[in-house]
C-alpha positions as CSV (number, residue, x, y, z in Angstrom):
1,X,-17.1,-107.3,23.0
2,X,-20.2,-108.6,21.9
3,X,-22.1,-105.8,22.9
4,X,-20.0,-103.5,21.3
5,X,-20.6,-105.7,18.0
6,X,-24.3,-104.9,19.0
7,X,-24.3,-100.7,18.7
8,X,-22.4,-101.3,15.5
9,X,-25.6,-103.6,13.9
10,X,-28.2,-101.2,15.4
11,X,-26.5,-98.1,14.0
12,X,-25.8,-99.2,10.5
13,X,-29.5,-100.1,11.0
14,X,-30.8,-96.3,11.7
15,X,-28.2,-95.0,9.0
16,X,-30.0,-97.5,6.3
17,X,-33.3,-96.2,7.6
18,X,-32.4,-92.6,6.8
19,X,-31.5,-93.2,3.7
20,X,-34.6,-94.5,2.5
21,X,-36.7,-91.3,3.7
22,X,-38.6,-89.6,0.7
23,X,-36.6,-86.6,-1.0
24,X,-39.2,-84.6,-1.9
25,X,-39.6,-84.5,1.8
26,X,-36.7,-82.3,2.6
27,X,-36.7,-80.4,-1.1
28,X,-40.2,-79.5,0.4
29,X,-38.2,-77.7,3.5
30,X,-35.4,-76.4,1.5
31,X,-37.6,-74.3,-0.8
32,X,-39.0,-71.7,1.4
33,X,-35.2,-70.8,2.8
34,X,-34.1,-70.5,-1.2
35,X,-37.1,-68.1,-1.7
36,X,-35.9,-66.4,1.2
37,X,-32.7,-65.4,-0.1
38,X,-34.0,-64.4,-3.6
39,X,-36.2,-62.0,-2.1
40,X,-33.6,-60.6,0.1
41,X,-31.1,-60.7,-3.2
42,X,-33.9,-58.5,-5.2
43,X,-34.1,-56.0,-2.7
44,X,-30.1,-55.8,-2.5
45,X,-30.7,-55.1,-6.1
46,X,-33.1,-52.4,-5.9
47,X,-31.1,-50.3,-3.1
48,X,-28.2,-50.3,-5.0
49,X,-29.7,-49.3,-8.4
50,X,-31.4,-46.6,-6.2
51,X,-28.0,-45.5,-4.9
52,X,-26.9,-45.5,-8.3
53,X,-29.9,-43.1,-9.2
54,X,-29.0,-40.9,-6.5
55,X,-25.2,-40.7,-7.2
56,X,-26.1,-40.3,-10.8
57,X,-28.3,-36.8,-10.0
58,X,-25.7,-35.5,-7.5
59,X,-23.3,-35.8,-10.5
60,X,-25.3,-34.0,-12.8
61,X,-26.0,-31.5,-9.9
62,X,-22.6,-31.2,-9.8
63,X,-21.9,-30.3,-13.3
64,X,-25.1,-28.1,-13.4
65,X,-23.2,-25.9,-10.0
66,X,-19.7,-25.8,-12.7
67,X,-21.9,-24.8,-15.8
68,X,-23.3,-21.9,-13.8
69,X,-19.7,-20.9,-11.9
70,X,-18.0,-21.3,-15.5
71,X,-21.4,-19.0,-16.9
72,X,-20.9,-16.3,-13.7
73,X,-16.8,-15.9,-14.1
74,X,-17.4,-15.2,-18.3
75,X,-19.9,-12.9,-17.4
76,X,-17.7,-11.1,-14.6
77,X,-14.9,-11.0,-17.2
78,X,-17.1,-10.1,-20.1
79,X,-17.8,-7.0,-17.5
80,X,-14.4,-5.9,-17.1
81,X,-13.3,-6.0,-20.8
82,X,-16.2,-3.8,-21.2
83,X,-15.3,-1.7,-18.9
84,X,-12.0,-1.0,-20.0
85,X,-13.6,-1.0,-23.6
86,X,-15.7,1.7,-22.4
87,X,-12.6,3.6,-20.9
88,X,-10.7,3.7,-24.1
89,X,-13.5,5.2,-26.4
90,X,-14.6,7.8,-23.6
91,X,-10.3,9.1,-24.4
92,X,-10.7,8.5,-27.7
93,X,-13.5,10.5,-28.3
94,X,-12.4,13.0,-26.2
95,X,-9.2,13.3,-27.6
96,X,-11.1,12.9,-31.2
97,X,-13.0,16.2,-29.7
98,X,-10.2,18.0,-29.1
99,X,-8.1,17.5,-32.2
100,X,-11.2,17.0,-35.0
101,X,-11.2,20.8,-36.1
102,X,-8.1,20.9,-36.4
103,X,-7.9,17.6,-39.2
104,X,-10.9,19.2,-41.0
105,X,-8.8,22.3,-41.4
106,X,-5.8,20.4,-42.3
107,X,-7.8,19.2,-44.9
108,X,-9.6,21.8,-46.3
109,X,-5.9,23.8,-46.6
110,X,-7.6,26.6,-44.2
111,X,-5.0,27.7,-42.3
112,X,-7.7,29.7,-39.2
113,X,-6.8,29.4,-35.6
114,X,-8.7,27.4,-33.3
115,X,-10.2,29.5,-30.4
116,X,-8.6,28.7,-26.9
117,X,-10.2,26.5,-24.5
118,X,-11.5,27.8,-21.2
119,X,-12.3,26.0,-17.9
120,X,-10.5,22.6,-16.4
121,X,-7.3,21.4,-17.4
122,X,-7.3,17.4,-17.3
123,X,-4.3,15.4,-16.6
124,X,-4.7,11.7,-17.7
125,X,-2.6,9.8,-15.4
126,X,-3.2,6.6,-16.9
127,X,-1.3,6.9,-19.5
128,X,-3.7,6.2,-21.9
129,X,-3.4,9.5,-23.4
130,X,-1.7,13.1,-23.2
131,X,-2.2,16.1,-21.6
132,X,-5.8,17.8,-22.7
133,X,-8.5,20.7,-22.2
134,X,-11.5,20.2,-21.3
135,X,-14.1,23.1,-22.1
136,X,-16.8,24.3,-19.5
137,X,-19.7,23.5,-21.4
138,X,-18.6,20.1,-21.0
139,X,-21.3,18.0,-19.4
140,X,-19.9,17.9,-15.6
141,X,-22.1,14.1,-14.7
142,X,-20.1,13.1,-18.2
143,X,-16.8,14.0,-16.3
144,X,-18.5,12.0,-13.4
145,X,-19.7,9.0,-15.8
146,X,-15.9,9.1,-17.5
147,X,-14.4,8.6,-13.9
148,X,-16.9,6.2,-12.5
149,X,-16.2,4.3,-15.4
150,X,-12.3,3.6,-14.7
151,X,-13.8,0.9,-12.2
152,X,-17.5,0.9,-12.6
153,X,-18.2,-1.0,-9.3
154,X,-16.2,1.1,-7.2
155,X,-16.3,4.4,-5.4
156,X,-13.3,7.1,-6.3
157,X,-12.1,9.0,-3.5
158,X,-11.8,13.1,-4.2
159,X,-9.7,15.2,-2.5
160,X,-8.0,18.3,-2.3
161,X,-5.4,20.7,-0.1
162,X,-8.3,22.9,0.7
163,X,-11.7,20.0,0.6
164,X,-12.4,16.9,0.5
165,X,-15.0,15.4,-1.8
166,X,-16.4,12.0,-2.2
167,X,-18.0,12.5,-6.1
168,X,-16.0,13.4,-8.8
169,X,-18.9,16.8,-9.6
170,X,-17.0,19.0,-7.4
171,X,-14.0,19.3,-10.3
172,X,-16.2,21.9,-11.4
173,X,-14.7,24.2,-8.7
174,X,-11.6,25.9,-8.7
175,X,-9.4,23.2,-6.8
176,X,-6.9,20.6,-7.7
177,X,-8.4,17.1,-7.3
178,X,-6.8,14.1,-7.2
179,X,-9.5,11.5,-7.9
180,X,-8.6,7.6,-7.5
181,X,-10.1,4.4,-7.2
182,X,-9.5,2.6,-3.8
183,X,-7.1,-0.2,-5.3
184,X,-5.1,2.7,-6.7
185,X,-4.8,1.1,-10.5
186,X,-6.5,3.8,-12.4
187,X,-6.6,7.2,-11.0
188,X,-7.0,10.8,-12.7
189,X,-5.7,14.7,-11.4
190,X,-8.1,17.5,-12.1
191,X,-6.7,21.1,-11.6
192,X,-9.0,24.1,-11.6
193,X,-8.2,26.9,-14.2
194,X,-6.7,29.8,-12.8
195,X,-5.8,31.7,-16.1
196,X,-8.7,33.2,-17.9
197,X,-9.6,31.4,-20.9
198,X,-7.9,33.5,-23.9
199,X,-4.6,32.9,-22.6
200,X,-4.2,29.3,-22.8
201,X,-2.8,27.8,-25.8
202,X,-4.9,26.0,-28.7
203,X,-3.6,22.5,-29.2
204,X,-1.5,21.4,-32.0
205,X,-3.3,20.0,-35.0
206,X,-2.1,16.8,-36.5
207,X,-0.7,18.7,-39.2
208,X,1.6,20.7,-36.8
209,X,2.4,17.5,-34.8
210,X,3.5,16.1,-37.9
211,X,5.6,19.2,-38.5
212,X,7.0,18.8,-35.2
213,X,8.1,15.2,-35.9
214,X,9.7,16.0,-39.2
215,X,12.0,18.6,-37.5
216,X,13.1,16.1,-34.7
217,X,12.1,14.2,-31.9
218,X,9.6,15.6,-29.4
219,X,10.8,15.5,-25.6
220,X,7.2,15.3,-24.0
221,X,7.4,14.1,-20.1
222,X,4.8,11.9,-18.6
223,X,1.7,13.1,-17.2
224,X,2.3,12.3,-13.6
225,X,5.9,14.2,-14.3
226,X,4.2,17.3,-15.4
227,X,2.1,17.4,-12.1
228,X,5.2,16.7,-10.3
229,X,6.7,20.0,-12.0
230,X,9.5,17.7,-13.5
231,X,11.1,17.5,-17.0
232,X,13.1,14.8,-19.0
233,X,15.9,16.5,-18.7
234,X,15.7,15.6,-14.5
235,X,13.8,13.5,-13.8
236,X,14.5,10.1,-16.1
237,X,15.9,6.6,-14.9
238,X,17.2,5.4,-18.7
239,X,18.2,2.2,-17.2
240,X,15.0,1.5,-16.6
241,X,12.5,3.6,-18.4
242,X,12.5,4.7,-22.4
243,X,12.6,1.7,-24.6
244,X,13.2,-0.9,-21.7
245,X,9.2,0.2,-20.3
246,X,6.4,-0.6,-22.5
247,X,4.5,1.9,-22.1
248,X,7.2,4.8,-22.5
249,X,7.8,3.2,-26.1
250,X,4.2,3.2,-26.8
251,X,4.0,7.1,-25.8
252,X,7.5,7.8,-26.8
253,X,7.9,9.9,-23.8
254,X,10.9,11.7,-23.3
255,X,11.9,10.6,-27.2
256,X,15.0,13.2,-27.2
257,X,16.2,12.6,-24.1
258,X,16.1,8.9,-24.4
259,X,18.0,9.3,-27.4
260,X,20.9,11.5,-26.1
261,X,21.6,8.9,-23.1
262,X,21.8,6.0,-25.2
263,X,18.2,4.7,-24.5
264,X,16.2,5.4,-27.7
265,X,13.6,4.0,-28.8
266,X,13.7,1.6,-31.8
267,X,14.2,2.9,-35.7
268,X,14.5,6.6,-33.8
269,X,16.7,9.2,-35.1
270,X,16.8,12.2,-32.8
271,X,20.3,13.9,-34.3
272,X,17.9,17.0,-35.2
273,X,16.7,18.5,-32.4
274,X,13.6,19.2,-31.8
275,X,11.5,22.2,-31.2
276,X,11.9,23.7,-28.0
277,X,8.1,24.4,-27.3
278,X,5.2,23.2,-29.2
279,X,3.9,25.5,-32.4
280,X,1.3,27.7,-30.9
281,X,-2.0,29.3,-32.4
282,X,-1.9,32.9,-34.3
283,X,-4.0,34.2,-31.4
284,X,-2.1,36.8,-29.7
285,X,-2.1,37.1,-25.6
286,X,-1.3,40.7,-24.4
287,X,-0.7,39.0,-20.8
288,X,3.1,38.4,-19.8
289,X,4.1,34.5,-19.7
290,X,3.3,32.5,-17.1
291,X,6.7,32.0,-15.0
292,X,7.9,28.4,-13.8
293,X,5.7,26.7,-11.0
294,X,6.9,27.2,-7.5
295,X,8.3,24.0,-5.8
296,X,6.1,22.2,-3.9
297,X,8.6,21.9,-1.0
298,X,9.7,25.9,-1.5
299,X,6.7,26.6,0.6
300,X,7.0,26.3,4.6
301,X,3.2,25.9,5.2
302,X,4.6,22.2,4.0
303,X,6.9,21.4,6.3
304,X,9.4,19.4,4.1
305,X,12.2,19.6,2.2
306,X,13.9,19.2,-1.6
307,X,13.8,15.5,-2.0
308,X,17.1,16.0,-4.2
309,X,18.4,17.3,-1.0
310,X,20.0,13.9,1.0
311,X,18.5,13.0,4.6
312,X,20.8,14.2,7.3
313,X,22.6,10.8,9.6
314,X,20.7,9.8,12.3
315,X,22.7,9.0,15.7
316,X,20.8,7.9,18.6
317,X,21.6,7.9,22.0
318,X,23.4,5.0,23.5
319,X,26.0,5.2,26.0
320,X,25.6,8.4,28.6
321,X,28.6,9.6,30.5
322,X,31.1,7.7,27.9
323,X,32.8,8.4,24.9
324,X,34.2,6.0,22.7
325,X,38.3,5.3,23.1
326,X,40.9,5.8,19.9
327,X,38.1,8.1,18.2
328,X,38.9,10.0,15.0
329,X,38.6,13.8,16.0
330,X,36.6,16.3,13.6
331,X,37.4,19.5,14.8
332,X,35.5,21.5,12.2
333,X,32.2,19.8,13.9
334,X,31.0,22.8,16.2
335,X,27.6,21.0,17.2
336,X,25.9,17.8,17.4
337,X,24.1,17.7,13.9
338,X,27.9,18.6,12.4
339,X,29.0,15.7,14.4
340,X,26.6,13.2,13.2
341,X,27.4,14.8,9.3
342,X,30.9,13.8,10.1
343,X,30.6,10.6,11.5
344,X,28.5,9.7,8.4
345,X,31.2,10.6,6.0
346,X,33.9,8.9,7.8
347,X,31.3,6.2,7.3
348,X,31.6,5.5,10.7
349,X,28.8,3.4,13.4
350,X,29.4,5.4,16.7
351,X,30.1,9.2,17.2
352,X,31.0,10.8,20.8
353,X,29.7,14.7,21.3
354,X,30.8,16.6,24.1
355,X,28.0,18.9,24.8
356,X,30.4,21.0,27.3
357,X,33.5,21.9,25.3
358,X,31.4,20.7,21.7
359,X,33.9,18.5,21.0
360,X,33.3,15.5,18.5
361,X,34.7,12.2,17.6
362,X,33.6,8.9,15.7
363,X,34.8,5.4,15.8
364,X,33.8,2.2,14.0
365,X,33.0,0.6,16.9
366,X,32.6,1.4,20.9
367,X,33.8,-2.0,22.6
368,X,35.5,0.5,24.9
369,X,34.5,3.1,26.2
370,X,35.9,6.2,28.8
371,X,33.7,7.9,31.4
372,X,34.2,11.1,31.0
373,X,32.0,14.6,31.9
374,X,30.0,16.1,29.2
375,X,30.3,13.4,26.8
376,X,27.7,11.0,25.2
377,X,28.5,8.5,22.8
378,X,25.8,7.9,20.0
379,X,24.8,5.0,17.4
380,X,23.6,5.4,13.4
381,X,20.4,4.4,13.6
382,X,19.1,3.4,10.2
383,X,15.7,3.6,11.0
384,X,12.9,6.3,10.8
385,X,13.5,9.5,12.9
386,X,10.4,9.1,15.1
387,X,7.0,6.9,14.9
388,X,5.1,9.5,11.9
389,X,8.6,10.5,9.6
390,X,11.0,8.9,8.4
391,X,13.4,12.5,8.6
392,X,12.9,15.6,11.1
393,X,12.1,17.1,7.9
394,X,10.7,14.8,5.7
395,X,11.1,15.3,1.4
396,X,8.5,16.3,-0.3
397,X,7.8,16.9,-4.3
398,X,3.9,17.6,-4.2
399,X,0.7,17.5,-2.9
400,X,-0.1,14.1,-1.2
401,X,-3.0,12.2,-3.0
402,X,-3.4,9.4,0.6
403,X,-5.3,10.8,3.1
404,X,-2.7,9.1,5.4
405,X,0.5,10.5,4.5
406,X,1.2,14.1,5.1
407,X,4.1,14.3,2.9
408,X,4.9,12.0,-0.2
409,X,7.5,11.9,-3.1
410,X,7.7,10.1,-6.3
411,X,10.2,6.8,-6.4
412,X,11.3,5.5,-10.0
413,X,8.8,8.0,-11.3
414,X,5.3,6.9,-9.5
415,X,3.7,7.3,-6.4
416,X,1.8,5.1,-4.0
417,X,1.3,4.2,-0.3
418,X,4.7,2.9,-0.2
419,X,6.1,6.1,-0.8
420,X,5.3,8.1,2.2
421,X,7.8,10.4,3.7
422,X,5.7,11.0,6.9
423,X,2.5,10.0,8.2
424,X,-1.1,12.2,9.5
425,X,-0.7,11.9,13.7
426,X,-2.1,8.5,14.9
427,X,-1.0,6.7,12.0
428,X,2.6,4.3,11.8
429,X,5.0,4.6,9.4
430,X,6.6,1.5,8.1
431,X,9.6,1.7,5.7
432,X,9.5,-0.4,2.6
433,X,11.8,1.3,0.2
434,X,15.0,1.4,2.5
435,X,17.1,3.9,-0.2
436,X,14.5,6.2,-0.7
437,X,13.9,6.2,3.0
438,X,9.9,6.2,2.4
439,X,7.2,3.4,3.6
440,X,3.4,3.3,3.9
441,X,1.1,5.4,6.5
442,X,-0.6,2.3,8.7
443,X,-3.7,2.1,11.1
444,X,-3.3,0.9,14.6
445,X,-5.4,-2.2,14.8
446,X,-5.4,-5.3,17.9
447,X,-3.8,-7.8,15.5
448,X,0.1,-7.2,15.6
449,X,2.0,-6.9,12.1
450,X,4.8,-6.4,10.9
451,X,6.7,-4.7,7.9
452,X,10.1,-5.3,6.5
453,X,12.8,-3.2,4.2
454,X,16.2,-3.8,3.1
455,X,17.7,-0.2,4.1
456,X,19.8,0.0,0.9
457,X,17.3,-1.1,-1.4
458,X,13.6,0.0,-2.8
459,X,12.8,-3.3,-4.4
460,X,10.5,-5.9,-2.5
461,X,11.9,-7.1,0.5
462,X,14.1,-10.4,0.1
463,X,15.0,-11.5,3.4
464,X,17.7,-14.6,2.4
465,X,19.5,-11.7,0.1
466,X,18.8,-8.4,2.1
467,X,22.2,-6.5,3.2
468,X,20.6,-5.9,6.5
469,X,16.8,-4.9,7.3
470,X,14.6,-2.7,9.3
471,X,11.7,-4.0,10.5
472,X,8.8,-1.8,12.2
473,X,5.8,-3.9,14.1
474,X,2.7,-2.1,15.0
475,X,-0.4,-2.9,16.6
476,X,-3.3,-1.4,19.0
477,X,-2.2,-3.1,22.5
478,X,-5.2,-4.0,24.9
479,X,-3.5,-5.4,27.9
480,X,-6.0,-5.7,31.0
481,X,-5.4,-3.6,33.5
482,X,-6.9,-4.8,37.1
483,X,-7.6,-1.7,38.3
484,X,-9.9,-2.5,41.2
485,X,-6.4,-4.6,43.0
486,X,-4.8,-1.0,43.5
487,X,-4.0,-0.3,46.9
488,X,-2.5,3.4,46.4
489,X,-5.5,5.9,47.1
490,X,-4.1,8.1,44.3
491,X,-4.4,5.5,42.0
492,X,-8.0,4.0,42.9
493,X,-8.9,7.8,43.0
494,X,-7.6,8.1,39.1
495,X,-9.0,4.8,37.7
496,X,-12.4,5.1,39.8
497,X,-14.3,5.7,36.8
498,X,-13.4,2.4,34.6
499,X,-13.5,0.1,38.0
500,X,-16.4,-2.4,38.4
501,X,-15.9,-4.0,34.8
502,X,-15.6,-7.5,33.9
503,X,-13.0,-9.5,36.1
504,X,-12.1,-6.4,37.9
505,X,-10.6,-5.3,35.2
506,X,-10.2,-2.4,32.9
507,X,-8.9,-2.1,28.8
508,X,-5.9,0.6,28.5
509,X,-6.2,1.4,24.4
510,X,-2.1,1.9,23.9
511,X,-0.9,2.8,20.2
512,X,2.7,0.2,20.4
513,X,5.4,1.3,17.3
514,X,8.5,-0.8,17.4
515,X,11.6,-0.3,15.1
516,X,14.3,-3.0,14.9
517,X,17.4,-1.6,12.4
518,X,19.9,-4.2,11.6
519,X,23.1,-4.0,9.4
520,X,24.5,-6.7,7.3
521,X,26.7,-8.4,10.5
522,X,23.9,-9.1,12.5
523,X,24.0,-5.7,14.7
524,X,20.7,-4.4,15.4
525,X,19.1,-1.5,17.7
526,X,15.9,-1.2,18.6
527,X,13.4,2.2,19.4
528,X,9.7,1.9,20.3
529,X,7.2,4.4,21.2
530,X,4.5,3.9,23.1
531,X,1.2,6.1,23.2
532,X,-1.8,5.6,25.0
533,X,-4.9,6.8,23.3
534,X,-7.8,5.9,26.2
535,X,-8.8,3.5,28.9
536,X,-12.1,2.1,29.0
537,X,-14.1,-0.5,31.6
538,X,-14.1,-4.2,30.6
539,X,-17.6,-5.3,29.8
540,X,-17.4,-8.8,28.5
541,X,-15.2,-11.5,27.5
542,X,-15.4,-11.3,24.1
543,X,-13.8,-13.9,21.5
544,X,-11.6,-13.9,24.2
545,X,-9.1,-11.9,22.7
546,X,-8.6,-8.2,21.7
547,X,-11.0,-6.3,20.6
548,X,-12.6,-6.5,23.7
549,X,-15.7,-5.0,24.3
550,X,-15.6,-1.9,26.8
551,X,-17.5,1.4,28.1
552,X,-16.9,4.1,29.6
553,X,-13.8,5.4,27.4
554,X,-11.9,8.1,28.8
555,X,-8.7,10.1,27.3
556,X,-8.0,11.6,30.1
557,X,-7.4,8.8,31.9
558,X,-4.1,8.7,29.6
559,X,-2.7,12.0,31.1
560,X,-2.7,11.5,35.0
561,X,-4.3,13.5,37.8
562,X,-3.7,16.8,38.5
563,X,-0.1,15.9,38.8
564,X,0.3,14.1,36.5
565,X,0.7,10.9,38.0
566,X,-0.9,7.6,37.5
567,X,-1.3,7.7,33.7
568,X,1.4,6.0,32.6
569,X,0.3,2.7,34.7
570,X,-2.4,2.7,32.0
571,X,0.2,1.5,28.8
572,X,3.2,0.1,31.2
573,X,2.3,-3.5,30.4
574,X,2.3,-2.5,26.7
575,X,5.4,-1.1,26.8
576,X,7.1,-4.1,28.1
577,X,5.6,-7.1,26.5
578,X,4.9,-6.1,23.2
């Protein structure tokens, strides 16, 4: 205990030692710590005003990249406005051209005929103005310069039945032209002169215009309906074109026609007729009148038919050996086409054809079925006929302007790549305007795709509202083939020439076309053709997918030996994956 008491005295001792140490003592050692940490506090400071600085100039950077991007699109813009400015007085000036002697004689009271026109005659198919002719003495790199200047930074493409042209110069031969810009939005159709010069027309004045007007309303087609050879009388949706189109009011194409159907334009009055042909020049023409142009599709160096003409039913084989039980006979059907015709009308799925005693029935459905000799029973197939046209003999109503369809027609009174009636060999066709039965001309490429029509429509495919559809996939197939694991002699002996690639293994080039029709329930069929093109030797790996780089390409690989065996190996893969 008393020891205890002890530690207690000699502590409190120590503790009133300490206390009386000197202060400045330890302020002394405290100073250099707080000095410390103000230095470290400035520099703190100075990084992040630096930071600041920095984020402050990428900002302004920033705004300096929109300034210049807002600067570069105004300037594009600026550029196609001009452009299309430019466009518009190149028509006006030539139409200005064409009509000025005539409104200086109209206003002078002179009543002398204006000379006829020789050389070209120019069809604007932009609608921007009406039919005109263009003299000789014309300027031909003006012609150029006007067509170059429907897309200034683009290349037209030129092309005839007879040549094919890549600058618009070569108008100033005795062809017909169709000259186009690659994205298809403005395009023109030249046609060479083939009558000599004093037996065209001179064009109307203003004055006689106006005459014309006063009498009644005009019933002038559009320009792409005069190359088609078609007239308002025939060739006219009214539901859709006249005064429900823009730029049919603007024009006031068709304005009698329009009117007769219920369709006219606004504040028109066509209860006078109007002229039936435009007033003429005094200049008298000893040569007989020209007769009406010869349909395109009259002539069988084109291989297609009257589009106003319907497509004949397609039936398909399906079930050989059988016909379909409880069929309705046609006995007036006396061979398989007639079958099909009548199967169609009866607006039934399945027909049965007796190629023995030509005997034909048709049912709405084959659940079940008789074996029986000499008969085949047959499916509509909604589809194209083969993998190039969409009929045996596809329609036709003019010369195609694509280099990729061989036959084209008009649908709702224009023409594009979707309206295709068959294709140039080596191309796909795809439907996409089901009722019209036409579709687009595509390239076989590696990369699979795929293209979709509702078969009783020509409007853009809607698949949740679509009664049915017909979908055709496409693609360039390059399946490796391990050619150096043959065992058959024949076979080593065919392929010889594409062994020793990469991985063994050689590239068969196989052109896949697949068709899938399916109605509104759900039904579908399915055709696909298969074509190999080449096989070549494997000589690296690639992205690691198709293309693949190869060598030694061969055709004849494709055909077989010399008995004709072997080549279908080449494409058998394709045929049953893709």
């Amino acid at each position: 205990m008393s020891l205890r008491i002890l530690m207690n005295i000699i502590s409190a001792t120590k503790s009133c030692t300490n206390q009386g140490e000197n202060p400045s003592a330890k302020l002394a050692e405290a100073a250099p710590a707080e000095q410390a940490t103000t230095e470290n506090n400035k520099k703190a400071g100075a990084e992040l005003t630096a930071k600041e600085k920095r984020a402050r100039t990428l900002g302004e950077n920033v705004e300096k990249k929109k300034a210049r991007l807002d600067t570069k699109s105004a300037r594009i813009l600026r550029r196609r406005v001009e452009s299309k400015r430019i466009c518009q007085v190149v028509f006006m000036a030539v139409a200005l051209w064409i009509f000025g002697v005539d409104v200086v004689q109209a206003m002078s009271a002179r009543k002398v005929p204006l000379a006829p026109l020789p050389g070209h005659l120019c069809l604007a198919m932009s609608g921007m103005m009406p039919q005109h002719d263009c003299a000789t003495s014309v300027d031909h790199d003006k012609i150029q310069q006007d067509c170059d200047e429907m897309e200034k930074d683009r290349d037209h493409i030129c092309s005839s039945k007879t040549a094919s042209v890549t600058s618009c110069k070569s108008l100033t031969k005795d062809y017909d032209f169709n000259c186009k810009n690659p994205n298809g939005r403005k395009r023109f159709v030249y046609q060479g002169a083939v009558e000599p010069a004093a037996s065209l027309p001179a064009p109307a004045s203003f004055a006689q215009i106006a005459e014309a007007n006063d009498a009644g309303c005009t019933d002038t087609p559009t320009s792409n309906m005069v190359n088609n050879g078609k007239t308002c009388a025939e060739d006219v949706n009214y539901s859709n074109k006249c005064r429900h189109m823009d730029s049919w009011t603007t024009n006031k194409y068709c304005q009698q026609s329009c009117f007769d159907n219920g369709a006219g334009y606004d504040g028109d009055d066509c209860s006078i007729p109007a002229p039936t042909s435009a007033p003429t020049s005094t200049t008298t023409s000893t040569e007989a009148p020209t007769s009406a142009p010869t349909p395109y599709w009259s002539d069988p160096d084109n291989n297609c038919r009257d589009p106003s003409i319907a497509s004949p039913p397609i039936y398909i084989d399906k079930y050989a050996g059988f016909k379909c039980s409880n069929g309705t006979s046609h006995a007036d059907a006396g061979d398989k086409q007639a079958c099909a015709e009548a199967a169609a009308a009866a607006n039934h799925a399945f027909m049965s054809f007796n190629s023995m005693t030509s005997t034909c029935e048709s049912t709405t459905a084959c659940s079940v079925r008789t074996e029986a000799d000499g008969w085949n029973a047959h499916k509509r197939w909604r589809g194209a006929y083969n993998a190039t046209h969409a009929d045996e003999v596809p329609a036709c109503d003019g010369p195609s302007y694509s280099n990729l369809c061989a036959t084209q027609v008009a649908v709702n009174g224009s023409r594009g790549e979707s309206t295709c009636t068959s294709c140039e060999p080596g191309y796909a066709f795809a439907m996409s305007m089901g009722a019209s039965r036409t579709g687009k001309c595509k390239r076989y490429k590696p990369a699979t795709k795929v293209n979709c029509a509702d078969p009783t429509s020509d409007g853009r495919f809607d698949p949740s509202a679509a009664n049915g559809q017909i979908c055709t996939k496409y693609v360039e197939a390059q399946l490796k083939l391990d050619v150096d694991d043959m065992q058959d002699e024949g076979a080593r002996a065919h392929y010889a020439s594409v062994m020793g690639g990469l991985w063994n293994q050689a590239i068969p080039k196989c052109r896949v076309r697949k068709e899938t029709a399916c109605d509104a329930n759900g039904s579908c069929e399915v055709q696909k053709t298969v074509q190999c093109v080449k096989v070549c030797k494997l000589t690296g790996g690639g992205k690691g997918r198709p293309p693949w780089p190869v060598s030694d390409c061969s055709a004849a690989l494709c055909d077989g030996d010399a008995d004709g065996k072997y080549g279908e190996l080449a494409c058998k893969g394709a045929a049953m994956m893709e």
